[in-house]
C-alpha positions as CSV (number, residue, x, y, z in Angstrom):
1,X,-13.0,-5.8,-7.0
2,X,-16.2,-4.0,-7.3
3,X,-17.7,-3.8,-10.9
4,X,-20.9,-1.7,-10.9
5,X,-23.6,-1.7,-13.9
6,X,-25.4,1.3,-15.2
7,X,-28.7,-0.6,-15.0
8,X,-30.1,-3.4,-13.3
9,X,-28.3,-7.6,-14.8
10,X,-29.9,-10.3,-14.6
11,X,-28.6,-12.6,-11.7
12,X,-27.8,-15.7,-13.6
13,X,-26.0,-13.8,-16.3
14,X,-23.9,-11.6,-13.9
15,X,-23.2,-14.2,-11.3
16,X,-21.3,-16.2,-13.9
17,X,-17.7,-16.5,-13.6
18,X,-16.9,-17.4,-16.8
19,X,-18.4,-14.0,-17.9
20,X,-15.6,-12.2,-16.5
21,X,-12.1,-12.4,-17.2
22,X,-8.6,-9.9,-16.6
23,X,-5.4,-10.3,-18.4
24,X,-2.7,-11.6,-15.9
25,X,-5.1,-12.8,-13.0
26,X,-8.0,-15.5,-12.4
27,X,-11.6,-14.6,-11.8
28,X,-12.2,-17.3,-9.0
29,X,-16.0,-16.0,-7.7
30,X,-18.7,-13.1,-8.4
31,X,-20.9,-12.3,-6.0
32,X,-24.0,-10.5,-7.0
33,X,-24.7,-7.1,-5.2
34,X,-28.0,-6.0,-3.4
35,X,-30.5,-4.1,-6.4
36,X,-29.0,-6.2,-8.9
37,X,-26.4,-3.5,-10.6
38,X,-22.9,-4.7,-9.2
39,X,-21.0,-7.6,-8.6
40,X,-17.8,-8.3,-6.3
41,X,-14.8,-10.2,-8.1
42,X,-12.7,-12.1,-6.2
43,X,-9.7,-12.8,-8.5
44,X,-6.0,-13.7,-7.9
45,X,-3.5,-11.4,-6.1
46,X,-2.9,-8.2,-7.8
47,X,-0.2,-6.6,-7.7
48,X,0.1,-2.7,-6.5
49,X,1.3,-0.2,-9.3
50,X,-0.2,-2.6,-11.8
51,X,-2.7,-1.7,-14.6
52,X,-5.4,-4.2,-15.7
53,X,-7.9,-4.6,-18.4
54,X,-11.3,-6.2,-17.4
55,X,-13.4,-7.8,-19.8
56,X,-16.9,-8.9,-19.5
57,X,-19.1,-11.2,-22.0
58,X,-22.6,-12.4,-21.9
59,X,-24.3,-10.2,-18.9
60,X,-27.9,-9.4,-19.9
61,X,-29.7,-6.7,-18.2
62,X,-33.4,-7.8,-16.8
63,X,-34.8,-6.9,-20.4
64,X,-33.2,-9.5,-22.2
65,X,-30.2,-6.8,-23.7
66,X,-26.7,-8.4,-23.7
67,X,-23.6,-6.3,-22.7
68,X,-21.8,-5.9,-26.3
69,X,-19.4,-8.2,-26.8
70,X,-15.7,-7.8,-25.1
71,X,-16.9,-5.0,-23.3
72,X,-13.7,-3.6,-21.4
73,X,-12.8,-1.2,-18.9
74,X,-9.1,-0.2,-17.6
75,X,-8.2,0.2,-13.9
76,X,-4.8,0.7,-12.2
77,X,-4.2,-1.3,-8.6
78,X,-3.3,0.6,-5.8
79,X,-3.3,-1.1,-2.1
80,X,-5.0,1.1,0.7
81,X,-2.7,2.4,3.5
């Protein structure tokens, strides 16, 4: 899962696992993105027609700014054919 920042995180902040969390699966990697303004979730298997909630803590962008608290954004899963 791709989650893409309107601005440029800090790497230790955004590379944290434990910064990331969605109801009903595990968050078991993040891999920070070239530039600095995405990371790739890896989570546990999602399942197709489903609707999650993402929430994300504790990611600073390179000024020192933290993401407010419990920030949240909906997505529904739908596998490629």
């Amino acid at each position: 899962m791709l989650v893409n920042y309107s601005e440029k995180v800090s790497a230790a902040s955004a590379a944290n696992v434990a910064n990331y969390s969605i109801a009903g699966l595990s968050v078991t990697a993040v891999e920070l993105l070239e530039g600095n303004v995405g990371v790739r979730l890896t989570t546990s298997v999602m399942t197709a027609g489903s609707h999650y909630v993402l929430t994300v803590n504790n990611v600073m962008d390179e000024s020192g700014n933290t993401i407010a608290a419990n920030s949240q954004a909906e997505f529904d899963y739908m596998e490629a054919i």
